[in-house]
Structure formats: structure tokens, C-alpha cells
C-alpha positions as CSV (number, residue, x, y, z in Angstrom):
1,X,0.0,0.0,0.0
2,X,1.4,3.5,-1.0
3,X,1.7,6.0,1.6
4,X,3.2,9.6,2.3
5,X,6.1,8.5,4.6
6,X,9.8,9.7,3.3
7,X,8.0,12.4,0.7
8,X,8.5,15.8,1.5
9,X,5.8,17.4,3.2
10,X,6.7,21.1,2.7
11,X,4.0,23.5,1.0
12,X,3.2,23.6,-1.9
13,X,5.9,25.9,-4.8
14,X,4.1,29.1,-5.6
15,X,3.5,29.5,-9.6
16,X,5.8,31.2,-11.3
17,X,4.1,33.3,-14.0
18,X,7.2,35.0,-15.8
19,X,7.8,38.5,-14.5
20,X,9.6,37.1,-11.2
21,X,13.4,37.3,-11.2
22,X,15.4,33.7,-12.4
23,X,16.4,32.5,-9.3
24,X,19.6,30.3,-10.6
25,X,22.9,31.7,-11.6
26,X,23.1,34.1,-14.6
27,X,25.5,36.8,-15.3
28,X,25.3,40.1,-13.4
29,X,22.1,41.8,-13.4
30,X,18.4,41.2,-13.1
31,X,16.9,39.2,-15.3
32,X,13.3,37.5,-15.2
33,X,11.7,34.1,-16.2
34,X,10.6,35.6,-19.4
35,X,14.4,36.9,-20.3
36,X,15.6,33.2,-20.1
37,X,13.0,31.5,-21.4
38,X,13.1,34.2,-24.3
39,X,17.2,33.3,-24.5
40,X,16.8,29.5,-24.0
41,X,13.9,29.3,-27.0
42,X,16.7,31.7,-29.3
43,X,19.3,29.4,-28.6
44,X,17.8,26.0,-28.7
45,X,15.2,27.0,-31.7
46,X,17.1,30.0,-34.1
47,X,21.0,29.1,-33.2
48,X,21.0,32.1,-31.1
49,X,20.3,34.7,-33.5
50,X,17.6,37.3,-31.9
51,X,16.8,38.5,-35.6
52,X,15.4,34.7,-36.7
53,X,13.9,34.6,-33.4
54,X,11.7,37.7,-34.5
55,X,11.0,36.5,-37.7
56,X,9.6,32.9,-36.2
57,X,7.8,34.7,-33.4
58,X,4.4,35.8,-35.6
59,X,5.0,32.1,-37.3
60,X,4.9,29.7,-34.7
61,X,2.0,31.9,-32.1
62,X,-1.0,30.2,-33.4
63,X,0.4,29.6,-36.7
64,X,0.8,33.0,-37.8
65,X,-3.0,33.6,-36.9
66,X,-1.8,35.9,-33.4
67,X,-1.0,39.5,-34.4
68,X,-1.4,43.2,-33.3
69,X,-2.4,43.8,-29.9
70,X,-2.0,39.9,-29.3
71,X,1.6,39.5,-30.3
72,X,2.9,42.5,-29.5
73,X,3.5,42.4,-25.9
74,X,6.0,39.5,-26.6
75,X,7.7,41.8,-29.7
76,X,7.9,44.7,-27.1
77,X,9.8,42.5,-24.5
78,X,11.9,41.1,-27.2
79,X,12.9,44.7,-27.9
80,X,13.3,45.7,-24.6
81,X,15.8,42.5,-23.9
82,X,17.7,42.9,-26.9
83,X,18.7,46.4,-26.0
84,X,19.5,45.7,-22.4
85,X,21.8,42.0,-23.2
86,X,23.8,45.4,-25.8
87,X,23.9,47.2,-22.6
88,X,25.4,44.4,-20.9
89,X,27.7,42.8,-23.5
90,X,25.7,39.8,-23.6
91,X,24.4,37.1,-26.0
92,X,21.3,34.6,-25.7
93,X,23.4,31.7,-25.1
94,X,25.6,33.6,-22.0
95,X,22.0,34.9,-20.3
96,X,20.7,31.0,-21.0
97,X,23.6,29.4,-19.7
98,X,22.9,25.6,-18.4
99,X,19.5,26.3,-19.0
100,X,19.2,24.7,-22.2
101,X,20.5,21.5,-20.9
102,X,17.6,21.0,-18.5
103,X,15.2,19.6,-20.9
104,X,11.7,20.8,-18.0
105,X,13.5,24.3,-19.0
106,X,13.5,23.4,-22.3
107,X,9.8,22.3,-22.7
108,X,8.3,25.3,-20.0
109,X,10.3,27.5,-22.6
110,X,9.2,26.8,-25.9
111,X,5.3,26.1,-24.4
112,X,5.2,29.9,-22.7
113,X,6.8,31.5,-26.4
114,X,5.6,30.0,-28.7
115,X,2.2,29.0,-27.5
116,X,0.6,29.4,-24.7
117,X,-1.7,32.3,-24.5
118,X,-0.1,35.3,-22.3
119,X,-2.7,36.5,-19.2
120,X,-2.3,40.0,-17.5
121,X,-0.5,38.9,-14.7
122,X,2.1,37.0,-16.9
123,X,3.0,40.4,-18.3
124,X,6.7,42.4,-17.6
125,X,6.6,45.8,-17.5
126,X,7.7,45.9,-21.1
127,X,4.6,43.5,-22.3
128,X,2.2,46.0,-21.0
129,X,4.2,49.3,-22.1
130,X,4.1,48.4,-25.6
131,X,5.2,50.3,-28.6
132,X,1.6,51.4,-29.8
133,X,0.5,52.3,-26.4
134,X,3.3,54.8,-25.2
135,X,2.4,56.2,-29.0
136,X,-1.2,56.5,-27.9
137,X,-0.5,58.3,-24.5
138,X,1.8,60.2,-26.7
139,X,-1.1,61.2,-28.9
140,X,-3.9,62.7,-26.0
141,X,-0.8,64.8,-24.1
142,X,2.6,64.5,-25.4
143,X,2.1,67.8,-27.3
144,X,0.8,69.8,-24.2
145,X,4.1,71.2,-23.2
146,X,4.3,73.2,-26.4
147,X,0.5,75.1,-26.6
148,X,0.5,78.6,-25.6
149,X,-1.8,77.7,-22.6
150,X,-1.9,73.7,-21.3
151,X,-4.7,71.9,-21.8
152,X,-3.6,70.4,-18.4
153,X,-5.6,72.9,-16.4
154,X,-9.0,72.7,-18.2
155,X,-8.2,68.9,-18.6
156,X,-7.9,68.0,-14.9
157,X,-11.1,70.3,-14.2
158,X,-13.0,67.9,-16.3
159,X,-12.0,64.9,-15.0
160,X,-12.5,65.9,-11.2
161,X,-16.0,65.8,-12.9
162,X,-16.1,62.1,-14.1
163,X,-14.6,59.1,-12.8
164,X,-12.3,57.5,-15.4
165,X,-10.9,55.0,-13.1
166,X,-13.8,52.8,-13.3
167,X,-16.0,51.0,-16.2
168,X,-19.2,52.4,-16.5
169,X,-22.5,51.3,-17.9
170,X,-24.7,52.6,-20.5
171,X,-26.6,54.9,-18.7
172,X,-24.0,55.9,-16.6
173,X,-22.2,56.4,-19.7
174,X,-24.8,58.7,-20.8
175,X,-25.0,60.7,-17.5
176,X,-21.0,61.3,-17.7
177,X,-21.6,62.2,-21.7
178,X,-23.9,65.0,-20.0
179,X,-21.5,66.5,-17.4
180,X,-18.7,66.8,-20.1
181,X,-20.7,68.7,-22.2
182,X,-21.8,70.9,-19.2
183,X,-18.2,71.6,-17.6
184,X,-17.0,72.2,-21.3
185,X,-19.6,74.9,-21.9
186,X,-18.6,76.1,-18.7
187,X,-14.8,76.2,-19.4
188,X,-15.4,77.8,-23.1
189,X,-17.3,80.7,-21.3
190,X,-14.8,81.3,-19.1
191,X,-12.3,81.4,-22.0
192,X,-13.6,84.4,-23.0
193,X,-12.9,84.6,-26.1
194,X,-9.7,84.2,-26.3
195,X,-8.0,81.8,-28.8
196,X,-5.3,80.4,-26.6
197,X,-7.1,79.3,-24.0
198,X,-10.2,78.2,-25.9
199,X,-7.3,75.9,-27.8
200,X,-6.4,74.2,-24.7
201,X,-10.2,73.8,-23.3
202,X,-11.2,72.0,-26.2
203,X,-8.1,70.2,-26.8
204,X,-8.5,68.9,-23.1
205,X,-11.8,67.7,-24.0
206,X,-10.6,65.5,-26.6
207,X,-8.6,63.9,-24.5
208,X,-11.0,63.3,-21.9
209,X,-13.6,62.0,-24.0
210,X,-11.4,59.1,-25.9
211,X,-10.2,58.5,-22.4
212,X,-13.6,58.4,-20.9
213,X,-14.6,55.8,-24.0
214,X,-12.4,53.4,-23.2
215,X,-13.6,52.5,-20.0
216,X,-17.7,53.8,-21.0
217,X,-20.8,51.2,-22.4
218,X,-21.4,54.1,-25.1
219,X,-23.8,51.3,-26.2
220,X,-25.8,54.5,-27.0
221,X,-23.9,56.6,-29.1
222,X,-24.2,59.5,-27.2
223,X,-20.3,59.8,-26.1
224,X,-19.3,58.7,-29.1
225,X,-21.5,61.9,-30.6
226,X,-20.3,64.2,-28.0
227,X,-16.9,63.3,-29.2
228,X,-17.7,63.9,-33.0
229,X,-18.9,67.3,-32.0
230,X,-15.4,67.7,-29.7
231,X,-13.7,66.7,-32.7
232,X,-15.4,69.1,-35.3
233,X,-15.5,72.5,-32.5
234,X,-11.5,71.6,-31.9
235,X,-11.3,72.1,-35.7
236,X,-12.7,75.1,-35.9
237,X,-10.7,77.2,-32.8
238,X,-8.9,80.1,-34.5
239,X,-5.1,78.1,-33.7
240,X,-3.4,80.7,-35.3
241,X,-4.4,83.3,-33.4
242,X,-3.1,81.3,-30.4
243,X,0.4,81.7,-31.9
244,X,1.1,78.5,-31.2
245,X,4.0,76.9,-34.2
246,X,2.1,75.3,-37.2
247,X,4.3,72.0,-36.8
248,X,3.3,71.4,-32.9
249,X,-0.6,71.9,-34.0
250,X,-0.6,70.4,-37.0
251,X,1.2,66.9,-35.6
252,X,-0.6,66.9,-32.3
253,X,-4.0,67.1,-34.6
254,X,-2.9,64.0,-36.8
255,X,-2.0,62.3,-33.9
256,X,-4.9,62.7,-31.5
257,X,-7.3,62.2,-34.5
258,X,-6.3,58.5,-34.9
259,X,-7.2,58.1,-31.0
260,X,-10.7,60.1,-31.6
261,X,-11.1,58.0,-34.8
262,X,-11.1,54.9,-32.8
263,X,-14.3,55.6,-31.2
264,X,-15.8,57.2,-34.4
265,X,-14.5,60.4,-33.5
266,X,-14.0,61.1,-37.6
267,X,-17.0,59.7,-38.5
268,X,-18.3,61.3,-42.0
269,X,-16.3,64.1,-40.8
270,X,-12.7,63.5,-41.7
271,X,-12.1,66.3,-45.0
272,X,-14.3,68.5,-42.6
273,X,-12.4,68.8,-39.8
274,X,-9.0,69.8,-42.1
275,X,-11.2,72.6,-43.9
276,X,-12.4,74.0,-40.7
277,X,-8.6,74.0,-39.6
278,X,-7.6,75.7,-42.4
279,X,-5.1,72.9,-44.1
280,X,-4.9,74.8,-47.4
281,X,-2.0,76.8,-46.3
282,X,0.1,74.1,-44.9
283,X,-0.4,71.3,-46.6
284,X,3.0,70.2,-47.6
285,X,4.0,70.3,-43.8
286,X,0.9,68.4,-43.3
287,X,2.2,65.7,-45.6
288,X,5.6,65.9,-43.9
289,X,4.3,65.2,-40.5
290,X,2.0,62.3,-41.9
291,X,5.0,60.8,-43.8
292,X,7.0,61.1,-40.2
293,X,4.6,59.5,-38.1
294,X,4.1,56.7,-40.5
295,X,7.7,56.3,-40.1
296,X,7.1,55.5,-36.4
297,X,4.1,53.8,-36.7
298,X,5.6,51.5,-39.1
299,X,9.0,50.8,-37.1
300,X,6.4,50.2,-33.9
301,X,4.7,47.4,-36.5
302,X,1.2,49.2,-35.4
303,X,0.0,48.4,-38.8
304,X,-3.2,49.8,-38.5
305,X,-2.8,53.5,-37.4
306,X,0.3,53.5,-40.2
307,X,-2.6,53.1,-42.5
308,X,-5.0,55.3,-40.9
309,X,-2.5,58.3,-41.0
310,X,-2.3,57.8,-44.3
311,X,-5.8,57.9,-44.7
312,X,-5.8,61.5,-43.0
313,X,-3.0,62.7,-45.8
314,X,-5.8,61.8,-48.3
315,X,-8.3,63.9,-46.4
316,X,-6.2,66.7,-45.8
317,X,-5.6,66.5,-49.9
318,X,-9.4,66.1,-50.6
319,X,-9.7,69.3,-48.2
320,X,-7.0,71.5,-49.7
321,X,-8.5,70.5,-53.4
322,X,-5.0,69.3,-54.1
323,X,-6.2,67.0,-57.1
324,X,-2.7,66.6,-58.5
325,X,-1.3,64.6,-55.3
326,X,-4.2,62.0,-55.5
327,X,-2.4,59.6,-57.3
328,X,0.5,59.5,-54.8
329,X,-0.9,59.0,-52.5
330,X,-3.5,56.5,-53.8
331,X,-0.1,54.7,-54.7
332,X,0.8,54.5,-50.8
333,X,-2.9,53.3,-49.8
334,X,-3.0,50.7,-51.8
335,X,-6.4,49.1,-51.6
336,X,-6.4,48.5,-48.3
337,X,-8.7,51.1,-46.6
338,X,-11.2,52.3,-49.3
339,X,-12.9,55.3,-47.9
340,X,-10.1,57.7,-48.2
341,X,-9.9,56.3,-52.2
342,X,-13.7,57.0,-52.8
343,X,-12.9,60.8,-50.8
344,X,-10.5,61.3,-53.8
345,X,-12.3,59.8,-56.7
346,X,-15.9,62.1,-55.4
347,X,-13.3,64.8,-55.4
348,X,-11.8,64.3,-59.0
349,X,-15.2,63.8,-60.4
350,X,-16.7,67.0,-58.9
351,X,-13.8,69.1,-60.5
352,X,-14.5,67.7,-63.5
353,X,-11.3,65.8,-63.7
354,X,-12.3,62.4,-64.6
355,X,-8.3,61.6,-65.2
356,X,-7.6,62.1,-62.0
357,X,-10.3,59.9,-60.9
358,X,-9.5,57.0,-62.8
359,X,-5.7,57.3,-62.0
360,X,-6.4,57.3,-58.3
361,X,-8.3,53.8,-58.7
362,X,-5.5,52.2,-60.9
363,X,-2.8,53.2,-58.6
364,X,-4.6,51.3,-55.7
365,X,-5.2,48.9,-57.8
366,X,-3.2,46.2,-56.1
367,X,-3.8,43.2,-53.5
368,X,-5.5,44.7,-50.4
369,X,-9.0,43.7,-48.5
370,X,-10.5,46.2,-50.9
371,X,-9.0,45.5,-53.7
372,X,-12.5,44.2,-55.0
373,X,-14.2,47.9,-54.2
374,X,-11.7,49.2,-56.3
375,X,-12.1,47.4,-59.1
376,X,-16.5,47.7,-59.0
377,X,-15.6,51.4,-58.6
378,X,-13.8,51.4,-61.8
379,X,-16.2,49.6,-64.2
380,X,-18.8,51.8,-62.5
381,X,-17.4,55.0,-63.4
382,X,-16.9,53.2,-67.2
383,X,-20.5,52.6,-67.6
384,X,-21.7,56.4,-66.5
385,X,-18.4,57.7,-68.3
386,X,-16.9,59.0,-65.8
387,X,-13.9,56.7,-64.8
């Protein structure tokens, strides 16, 4: 008969989720579960090259089914390891050490890269501080510094009037959507009239609404609306006459627009809002700042705003009547997103410039999830002569 006697009777080893420090030897520094298991899977898998461990990363998670917000944690610890084994001289195989010769180490290795699904509490500090998301907080403040008058003033006035530390339900949502709009009024009548500090009150709104929205059932609509109108009255503040530069307002106003966009902020608005800010005048710095922050978005692989700013180039075009950069940038959008490409078409069309038109559909013309709209849009404009 079995029994318990010579087994050891201590308690039972608490789990070990990934952020806690390795407790065996390893060279000189601090280094977590994830670091080795990240340099053990490098070694044993891609020959210790960190490159070929990137590549096979989106490969083997779910067989390359796992991306964006899922995959990126792990891509923003990989970064954030790579650069701190440069700061200490080190390689994958001198941070594994005898690890890969423990086969359990081995197996717990590959299983927590490669596929097992990664919870909240799994997460190091660089898995939840992820490329896209100090872009994001980057987007609602980062340009703050730099107005004539901070939004941070008007901005922590309105959130002493809502709680954005907690979810809230639909008709809460609706009741906060109401205090916003009555602490705004208040704060643009104060304001006075003057452009400065009108700027910052409703750029502090715009903030505080997408930030309200994530954490809101806007089930509704009605924050969502709120923030259209936020959006559209931000627009429309005479900046200039706030004498704030052209290049901090202009690429504060790209940024924060992808954030409002998220939550429909744009919405059938999106030439709008660059006529009412008066994009005519600067629209080659305009396609400068777009053309920079695709640079970052691209090198932070957030795939999706890189698109979306170029989306805002073509809106800032349609706005500005700047038929003659259409094809350009139709060329960059590909077929991808096709709103932007029917914004430029309608544009062509209504000028009279049916070239224009049909050049903006065959330079898109490529493989892209709309690739089909842009063909239909093409024969269509055949048959009715116009493209």
C-alpha cells in the first residue's frame, strides 16, 4: 500500500508566472523568467540569433493567426531585452547558460513563447508598455508642453468631474456624456474669447472623452456623438491666433485624431475637420508630419494607425483641393482602406477631372482587403463615363 512517509511534506511551490526574477545563476544583473526563457527558445530553436527569433515569433503563435495587440507584448519584450543583453555585453546563449541542458526548462520555454496564450499577470513591465500604447498616451498629451496655454488645467477640471478610473455602464455612460458637455460649456465661457485658452479647453476635452470611452458602455452613441462634436469645434478654434507653431498643431492634430477615430471620432467628418482648420496653407508640412509619423508607426509594427494616418494625408488633400497629389498617395494606400480612395475619386469627379479619378483607382489597384471595391468602382465609373 502507498503511503506519504519519506516524501516531503513542505508546502506547496508558488507558480511562477514569468515577471519574477530567475532565481539560478546568470551573469550580473536582473533578469526575469521571461528573459531566459526568451534566451533559451533563441538558442535552442534559431541558433542564437535574436533576428530569426523575431521572424519565427508571428510564425509559430497560433500559426501566424496571433497579431497586433495579441503579439505584441512579446515583440515589445523582445525589444526591450535585446537592448539591455547590448547594454550588458551579452548574447542569448551567455544569459541561457545551463539552461538549455535542462530539458523541463527546455519544454516550459518553448510552451510559454511559442504558444501558450499570455494573461495580465504573466505580463513584464515591457509586455504592458508596448510600442503602440506609449504612442497613444503620446497622442492625448505628449504635445501639451508646447500650446500657448496647457490643456492640463481645463483637462484635470474635467476629469474631477467624471470618474475614469472605473468601467461604466450605459446609462452611466450617458449621464457622464452629460457632465462633459456641461463643464466644457462652462470652461469655453470662461475662455472668454480668447484663442489660446479656448485651444487648450477644447483640446482637453478631446482627450477626456477618448479616455472616458475606453472605460464607457457608449452602447448608445451618445459619447461617441459628444466626441464627433469635440472633434469638429476643436477644428474650428482660431489656432493661429493662439500663436502656437504650425508643426506642434498640425502633428498633435494628426496624432490625436487617430485616437478620436477609434471611437468614431472622424466619422463622415474626416475632410471637414481639415477645412475648418484651415489645411490649405500648410499642406506640404501636413504631408511631412504624416509621412513622419508613418515612419514611427511603421518601425512600432502598429500596422493599422500607419494606415490610418495615411488615410488622414488623403483627407487633408481632398480638403486642400490638391487633385494633383491624389495619385500619390492612392499609390501608398494601396487598396487597403477604401474610404479615403472613394474621398478622392468624389473629389476628381466634382472638378471635373475624370483623369484624375481613374488614376487614383489604378494606382490602388493592387492586392489589399478592398482591392474588390476598387475594381466595382472602376467599371462603374466606365459605364456612367466618368472613370
Amino acid at each position: 500500500m502507498e503511503t506519504n512517509a519519506g516524501k516531503p511534506s513542505g508546502r506547496r511551490r508558488p507558480p511562477v508566472f514569468g515577471p519574477e526574477p530567475w532565481p539560478h545563476a546568470a551573469p550580473s544583473g536582473r533578469w526575469t523568467y521571461w528573459d531566459v526563457w526568451f534566451a533559451v527558445v533563441c538558442v535552442v530553436d534559431c541558433g542564437s540569433d535574436w533576428d530569426e527569433f523575431d521572424a519565427r515569433l508571428p510564425r509559430e503563435r497560433s500559426r501566424g493567426m496571433m497579431h497586433g495587440a495579441y503579439l505584441e507584448p512579446l515583440w515589445s519584450h523582445l525589444l526591450d531585452l535585446r537592448e539591455r543583453l547590448t547594454a550588458a555585453r551579452l548574447g542569448a546563449a551567455e544569459l541561457a547558460g545551463e539552461a538549455v541542458r535542462d530539458p523541463k526548462v527546455v519544454a516550459r520555454a518553448r510552451a510559454k513563447v511559442w504558444k501558450q496564450p499570455l494573461e495580465g499577470r504573466a505580463k513584464t513591465e515591457a509586455m504592458c508598455s508596448t510600442p503602440s500604447r506609449r504612442l497613444s498616451e503620446r497622442a492625448l498629451t505628449g504635445a501639451w508642453p508646447r500650446f500657448p496655454v496647457s490643456p492640463r488645467g481645463p483637462y484635470e477640471a474635467l476629469v474631477q468631474g467624471v470618474d475614469l478610473d472605473r468601467h461604466h455602464g450605459q446609462w452611466a455612460t450617458m449621464a457622464l456624456a452629460e457632465v462633459l458637455v456641461e463643464i466644457t460649456v462652462g470652461q469655453v465661457e470662461a475662455a472668454g474669447g480668447d484663442p489660446a485658452r479656448l485651444l487648450a479647453v477644447r483640446r482637453a476635452a478631446l482627450t477626456c472623452g477618448v479616455r472616458a470611452l475606453r472605460v464607457c458602455d457608449d452602447s448608445c452613441g451618445t459619447l461617441g456623438e459628444w466626441l464627433r462634436h469635440a472633434v469638429a469645434e476643436y477644428a474650428a478654434v482660431p489656432w493661429r491666433q493662439a500663436s502656437i507653431p504650425a508643426e506642434v498643431f498640425w502633428g498633435d492634430f494628426l496624432e490625436v485624431l487617430g485616437e478620436a477615430d477609434d471611437f468614431g471620432g472622424t466619422f463622415r467628418q474626416e475632410t471637414e475637420v481639415f477645412l475648418r482648420a484651415g489645411v490649405q496653407g500648410d499642406l506640404e508640412l501636413v504631408e511631412d508630419l504624416v509621412a513622419a509619423l508613418h515612419r514611427e508607426y511603421t518601425a512600432a509594427r502598429w500596422d493599422f494607425r500607419a494606415r490610418e494616418v495615411l488615410g488622414l494625408r488623403a483627407y487633408a488633400q481632398v480638403a486642400a483641393g490638391a487633385v494633383d497629389r491624389f495619385t500619390a498617395t492612392a499609390a501608398l494606400l494601396g487598396s487597403e482602406d477604401w474610404q479615403p480612395l472613394d474621398a478622392m475619386v468624389v473629389c476628381a469627379l466634382r472638378r471635373g477631372d475624370a483623369t484624375a479619378a481613374r488614376a487614383v483607382l489604378r494606382a490602388a489597384d493592387r492586392p489589399g482587403f478592398h482591392q474588390g471595391w476598387v475594381r466595382r468602382r472602376a467599371r462603374e465609373g466606365e459605364q456612367e463615363g466618368h472613370t
